[in-house]
N, C-alpha and C positions, 0 to 999 in steps of 0.2 A: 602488751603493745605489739600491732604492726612491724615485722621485720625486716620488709623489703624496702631497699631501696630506689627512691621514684626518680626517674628525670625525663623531661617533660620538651617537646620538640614543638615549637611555633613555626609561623612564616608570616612574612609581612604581603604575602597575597596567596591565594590558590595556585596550587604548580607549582609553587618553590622548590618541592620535591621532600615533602617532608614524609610520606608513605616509604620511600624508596630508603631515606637516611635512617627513620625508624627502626625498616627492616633491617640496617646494616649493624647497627645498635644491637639490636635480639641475637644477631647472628656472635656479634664479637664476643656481647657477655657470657653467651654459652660456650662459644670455643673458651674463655677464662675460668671454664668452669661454674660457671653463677646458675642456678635456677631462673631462669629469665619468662616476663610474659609480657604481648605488648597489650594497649589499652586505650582505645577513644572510646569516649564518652557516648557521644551521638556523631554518627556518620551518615551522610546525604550520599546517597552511590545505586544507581541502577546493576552494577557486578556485585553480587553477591560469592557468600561461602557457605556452604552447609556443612555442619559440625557432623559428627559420628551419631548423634543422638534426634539427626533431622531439624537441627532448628537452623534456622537463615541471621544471617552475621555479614557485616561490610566485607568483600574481598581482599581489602590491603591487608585486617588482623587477619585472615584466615591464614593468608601468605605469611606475614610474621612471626603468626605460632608457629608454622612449619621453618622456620629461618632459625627460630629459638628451639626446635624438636620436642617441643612442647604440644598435646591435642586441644584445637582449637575451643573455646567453649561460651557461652553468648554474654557471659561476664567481661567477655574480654573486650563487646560492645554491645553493651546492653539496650542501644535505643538505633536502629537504624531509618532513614527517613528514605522513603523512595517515591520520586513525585511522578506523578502517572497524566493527571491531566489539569493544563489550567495555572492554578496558585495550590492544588490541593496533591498532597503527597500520602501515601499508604504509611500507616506509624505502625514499625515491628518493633513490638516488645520481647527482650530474651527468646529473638526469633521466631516468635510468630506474632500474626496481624493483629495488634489494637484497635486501630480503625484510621478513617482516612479523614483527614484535618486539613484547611484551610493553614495560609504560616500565619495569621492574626490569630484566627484560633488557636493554634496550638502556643505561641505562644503566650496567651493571658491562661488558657485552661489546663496546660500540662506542665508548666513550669514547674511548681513544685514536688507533683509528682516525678516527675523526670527527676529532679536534680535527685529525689530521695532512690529511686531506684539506679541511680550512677554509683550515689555516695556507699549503695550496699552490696552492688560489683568489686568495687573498688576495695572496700574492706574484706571481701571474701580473697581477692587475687592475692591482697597483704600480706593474711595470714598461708597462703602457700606457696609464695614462691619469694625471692631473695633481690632481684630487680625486675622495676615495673618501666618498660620504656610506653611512653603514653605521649601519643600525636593529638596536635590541636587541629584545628580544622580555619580555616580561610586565615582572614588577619584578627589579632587579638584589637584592633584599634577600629574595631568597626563599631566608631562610637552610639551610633542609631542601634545599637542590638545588644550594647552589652549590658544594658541593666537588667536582662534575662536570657543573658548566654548562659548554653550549658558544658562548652566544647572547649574553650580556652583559660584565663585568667581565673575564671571559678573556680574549674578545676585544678589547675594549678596551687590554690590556693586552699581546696580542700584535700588534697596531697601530699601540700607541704613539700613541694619539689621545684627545683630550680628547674627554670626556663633558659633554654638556648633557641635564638631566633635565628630561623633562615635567612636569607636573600639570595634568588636567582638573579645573578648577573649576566643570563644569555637573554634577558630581558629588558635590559638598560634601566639607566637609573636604580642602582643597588643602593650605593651609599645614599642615596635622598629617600628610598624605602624604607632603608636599614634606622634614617636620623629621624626620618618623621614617626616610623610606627614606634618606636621609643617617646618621644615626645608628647605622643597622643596615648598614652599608658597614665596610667595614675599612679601616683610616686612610689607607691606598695607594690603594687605590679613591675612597674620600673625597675628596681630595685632587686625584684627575685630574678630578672634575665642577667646570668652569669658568663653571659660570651654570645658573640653570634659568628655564624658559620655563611662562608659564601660558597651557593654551589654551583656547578654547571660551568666549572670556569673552561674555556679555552683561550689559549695563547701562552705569551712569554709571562711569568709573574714577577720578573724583575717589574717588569712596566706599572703595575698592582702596587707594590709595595709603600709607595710615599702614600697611595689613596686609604690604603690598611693604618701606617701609621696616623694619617690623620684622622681616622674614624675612631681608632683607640683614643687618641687623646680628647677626640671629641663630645666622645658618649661616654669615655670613662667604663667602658667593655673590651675586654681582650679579644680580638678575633682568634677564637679559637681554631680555625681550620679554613682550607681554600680548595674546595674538593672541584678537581678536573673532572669535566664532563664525561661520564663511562659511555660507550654507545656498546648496542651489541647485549644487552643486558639478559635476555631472558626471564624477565619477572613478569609475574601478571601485572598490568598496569589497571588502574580500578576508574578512573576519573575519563569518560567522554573527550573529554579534551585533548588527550593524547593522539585523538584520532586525524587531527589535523595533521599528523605528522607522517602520515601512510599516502603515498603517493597515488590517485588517481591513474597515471598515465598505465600503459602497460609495458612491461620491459620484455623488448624483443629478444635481450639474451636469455632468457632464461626457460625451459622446453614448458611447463604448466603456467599457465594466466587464471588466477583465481580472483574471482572479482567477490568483494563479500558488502552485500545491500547495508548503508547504512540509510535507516528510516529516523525519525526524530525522535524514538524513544528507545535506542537500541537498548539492548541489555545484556550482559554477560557475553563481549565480543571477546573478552578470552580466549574462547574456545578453540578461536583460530589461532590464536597464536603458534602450536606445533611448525606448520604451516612456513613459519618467518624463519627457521632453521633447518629445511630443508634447502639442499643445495639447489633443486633445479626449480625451487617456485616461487612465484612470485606475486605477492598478497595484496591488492589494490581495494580500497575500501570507496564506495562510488556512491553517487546520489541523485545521479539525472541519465538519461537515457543514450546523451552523446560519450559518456565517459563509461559506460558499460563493455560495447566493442562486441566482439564474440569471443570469451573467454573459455576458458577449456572446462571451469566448474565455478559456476554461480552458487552462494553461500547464503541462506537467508537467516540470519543469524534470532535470537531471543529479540523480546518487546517487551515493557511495559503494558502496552496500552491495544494488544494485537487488530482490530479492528480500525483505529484511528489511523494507524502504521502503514494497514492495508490499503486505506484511502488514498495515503502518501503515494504508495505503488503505485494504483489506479491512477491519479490526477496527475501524476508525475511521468505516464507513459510508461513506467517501469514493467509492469506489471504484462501490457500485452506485449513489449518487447522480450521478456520472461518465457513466454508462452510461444512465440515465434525462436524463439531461439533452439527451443525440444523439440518443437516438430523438424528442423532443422536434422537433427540427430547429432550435432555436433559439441553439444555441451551437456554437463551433467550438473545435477540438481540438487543441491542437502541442504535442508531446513531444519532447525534446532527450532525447539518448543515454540513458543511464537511464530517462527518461521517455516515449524513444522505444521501448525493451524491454517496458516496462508497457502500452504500449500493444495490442500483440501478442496474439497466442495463447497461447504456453506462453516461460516462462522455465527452463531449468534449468544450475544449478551443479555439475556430476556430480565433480568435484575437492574442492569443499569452501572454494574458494577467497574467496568474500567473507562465505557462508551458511552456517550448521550445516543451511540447505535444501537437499537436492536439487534442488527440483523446485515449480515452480507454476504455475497458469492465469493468462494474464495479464486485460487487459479484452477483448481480443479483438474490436479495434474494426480492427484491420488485420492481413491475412494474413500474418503474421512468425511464427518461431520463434525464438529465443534462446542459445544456450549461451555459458556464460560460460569462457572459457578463462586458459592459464596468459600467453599472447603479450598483451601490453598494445601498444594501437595509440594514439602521439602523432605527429602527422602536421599539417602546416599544410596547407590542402584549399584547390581552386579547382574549380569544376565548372557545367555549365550548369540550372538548377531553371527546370522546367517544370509552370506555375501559374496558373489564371484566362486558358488561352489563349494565355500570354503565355513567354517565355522570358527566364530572368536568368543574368547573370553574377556568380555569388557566391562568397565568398571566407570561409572559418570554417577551426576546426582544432578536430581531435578529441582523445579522451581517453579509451579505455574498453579495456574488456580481455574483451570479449562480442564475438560473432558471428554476426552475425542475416541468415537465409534471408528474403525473402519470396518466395512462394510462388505469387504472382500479376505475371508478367511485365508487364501493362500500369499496374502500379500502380506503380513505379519513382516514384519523386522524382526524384533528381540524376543527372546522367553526369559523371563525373570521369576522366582518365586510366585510374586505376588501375580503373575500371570504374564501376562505381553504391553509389549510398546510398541510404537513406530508402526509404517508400511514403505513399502516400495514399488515401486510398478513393475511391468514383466521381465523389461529389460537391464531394470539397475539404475535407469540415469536418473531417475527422480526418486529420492529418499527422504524420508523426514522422523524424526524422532525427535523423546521429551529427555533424552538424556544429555547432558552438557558435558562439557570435557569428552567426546566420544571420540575426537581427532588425537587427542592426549594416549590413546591404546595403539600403541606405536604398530603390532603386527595388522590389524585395521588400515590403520592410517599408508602405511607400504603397500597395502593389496590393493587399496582406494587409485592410489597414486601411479601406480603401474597398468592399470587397466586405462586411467587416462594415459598413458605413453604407449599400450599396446594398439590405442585408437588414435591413437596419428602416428603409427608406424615406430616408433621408438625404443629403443634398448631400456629393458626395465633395469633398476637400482634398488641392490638388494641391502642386506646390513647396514638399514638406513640408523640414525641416530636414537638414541633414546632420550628420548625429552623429560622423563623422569631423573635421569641422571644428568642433563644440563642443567635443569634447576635448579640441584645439589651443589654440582660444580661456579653456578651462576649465585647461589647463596655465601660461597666460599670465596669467592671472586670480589664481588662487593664487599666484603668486610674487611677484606684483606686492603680495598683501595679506599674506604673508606679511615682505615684506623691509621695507615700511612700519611693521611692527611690532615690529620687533625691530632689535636693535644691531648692524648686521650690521658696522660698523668695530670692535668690539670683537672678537665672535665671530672673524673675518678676525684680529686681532690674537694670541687666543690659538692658533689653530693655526697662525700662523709662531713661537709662541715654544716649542710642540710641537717644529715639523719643528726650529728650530733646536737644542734643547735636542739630538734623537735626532740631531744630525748631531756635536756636540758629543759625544758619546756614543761614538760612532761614529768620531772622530778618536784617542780617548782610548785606543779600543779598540787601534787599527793604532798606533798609538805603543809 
């Protein structure tokens, strides 16, 4: 028999923040010593994670194995859905590409496959590790979809693990979330949700209290926990959404303005995040030409869909605003994989594969060519970047399913083993590369940063932060505010009366 045991985190909509409470989960049960691993099913996420072994995984488990000190592994979400254009989304299986599906298709033709390749994740994670924290995905009461969901109550129930449901209350209306997506569960499912958790609270919780007692008595669920909104987090955030929350404007206090393109199929905007913990900069994520400005370093982040993206630029004015701003000489230019493409010459898609485009110009700001092929490359990268004179040892992982020439030998960015990446122009300000997390190589990221403050006269900053160790610190942080706040001898109580019930079960069975 399976040893570990599961508990299983819902939300009565997207955002409740159940990636974030997950991660907090992984983090507490390892600090108690537990063998911890976390586990979705299937996850819809244009951010990805690539494992040690090159396969592609949602970003939030990628984060959570590292929250748990556990190596990530594509068991831990064995189905990711990443939708590229239309109704139709790219299907990664155990991290690499199955094929791209309509969601009508996919769900009459892959249901059972899927469910069977979840259920033999899930059995393999069992057997080695000791707790399984496992996120659902949107609401479990999304009655139109659940008679072939594969992400919630199913799972739930091929787990044999208590459910605790979310509700964001920075969202209003919690308790009418919290009583309806209850009510809209079916008595079996109803019944496995052992507490719900309200998160994101600010204010006084005197004011909370009568609303809490009467949601206990109401649903006959103990509100297990009232988790205060943390700001300041430093976690990768995985879900698009969050992006609303990055202010447009430019902040004049602060010496660097980085403005970073978001197009309609961004991807892997992680990247920037270093970026949001540096003391003097300031990260504005933008989408139309008046809210650009002239920032000190335009960022043209990963794509989905890189030619469709492109068009976005073009029709959106972005793009020759882009290009008037380098001749300028006053801004500088980094493109990551997609936005490392765009940067280029010519992009074309002659397969058909992400575009109903063939074929386009790019900005044409460095000597590259483009073709997008059918071979997707996920690869964890180590290579030496040759920059401001200076030489680094950096470490990122790719993502992309294109293949870019440049064309200009001394304009080489990286050397890595397997040969070279990236280029750069003569002077530095326009770079692009396939490597992700490249802002994440902290001695990089200082030399980057300083060259923008020696070109508007500025005192460089040295012994700047390490972001590898805030995300430790920021792992430790979380757990700590999370476990403060909620019942965690309860919660611990209901899932031994889980494991015991399924073991009870389970004797009944072999009798």
């Amino acid at each position: 028999m399976a040893k570990a045991l599961p508990i299983m985190f819902q939300g009565t909509h997207s955002d409740a923040g159940k990636s974030v409470i997950v991660t907090a989960f992984c983090r507490i049960f390892a600090q108690d010593g537990w063998k911890t691993v976390p586990f979705k099913s299937q996850n819809m996420a244009l951010n990805s994670y690539i494992t040690v072994d090159g396969k592609e995984i949602g970003r939030a488990q990628g984060v959570q194995a590292e929250a748990a000190g556990v190596m990530a592994t594509t068991d831990m979400n064995p189905i990711l859905l990443k939708p590229n254009r239309g109704n139709q989304a790219q299907i990664v299986v155990h991290g690499r590409p199955y094929k791209n599906m309509e969601a009508g298709v996919y769900r009459q033709e892959f249901f059972e496959t899927g469910f069977q390749i979840i259920q033999d994740s899930f059995h393999n994670l069992s057997e080695q590790y000791e707790r399984i924290v496992i996120e659902g995905a949107g609401s479990p009461a999304e009655i139109n979809l659940n008679d072939r969901e594969l992400v919630n109550m199913r799972v739930a129930r091929m787990a044999n693990a208590p459910v605790i449901l979310i509700g964001d209350i920075e969202k209003g209306g919690v308790f009418a979330s919290i009583v309806g997506t209850l009510q809209l569960l079916e008595p079996e499912d109803r019944d496995r949700v052992v507490g719900v958790i309200i998160n994101k609270f600010r204010g006084d919780i005197s004011l909370l209290e009568s609303g809490l007692d009467w949601l206990e008595d109401y649903t006959g669920k103990p509100v297990l926990g009232v988790i205060p909104y943390l700001q300041n987090l430093n976690i990768d955030a995985e879900d698009s959404v969050v992006l609303s929350q990055y202010t447009a404007q430019k902040n004049t206090e602060k010496d660097v303005d980085i403005a970073v393109i978001q197009y309609p199929k961004i991807s892997n905007f992680t990247d920037v995040d270093p970026f949001f913990v540096e003391s003097d900069c300031h990260v504005r994520f933008i989408t139309s030409v008046d809210q650009l400005l002239e920032p000190d370093l335009i960022i043209l982040p990963g794509s989905k869909n890189t030619i469709e993206d492109f068009q976005f630029l073009r029709e959106s004015g972005l793009a020759e605003r882009i290009v008037d701003l380098h001749n300028k000489k006053r801004t500088n230019i980094f493109g990551i994989c997609g936005g490392y493409q765009m940067l280029g010459r010519t992009i074309a898609d002659p397969l058909g594969i992400e575009s109903t485009l063939e074929y386009t110009d790019g900005l044409g700001l460095l000597p590259v060519t483009t073709t997008i092929t059918n071979d997707k490359t996920t690869v964890q990268s180590e290579g030496m970047l040759s920059s401001c004179g200076k030489i680094f040892n950096i470490k990122g992982y790719e993502i992309h399913m294109g293949v870019s020439q440049v064309e200009e030998e001394n304009s080489q960015l990286i050397t890595t083993e397997a040969g070279k990446d990236g280029c750069k122009n003569s002077d530095e300000t326009v770079v692009g590369t396939y490597f992700h997390g490249i802002f994440h190589n902290d001695d990089f990221r200082e030399v980057l940063l300083n060259e923008i403050r020696h070109r508007k006269g500025l005192t460089p900053i040295y012994d700047r932060i390490s972001f590898n160790q805030l995300r430790e610190e920021a792992f430790d942080k979380l757990a700590d505010h999370v476990r403060n706040h909620v019942k965690m001898d309860l919660i611990e109580q209901k899932m031994q009366e889980y494991q015991n019930r399924r073991m009870e079960n389970n004797e009944q069975t072999f009798r």
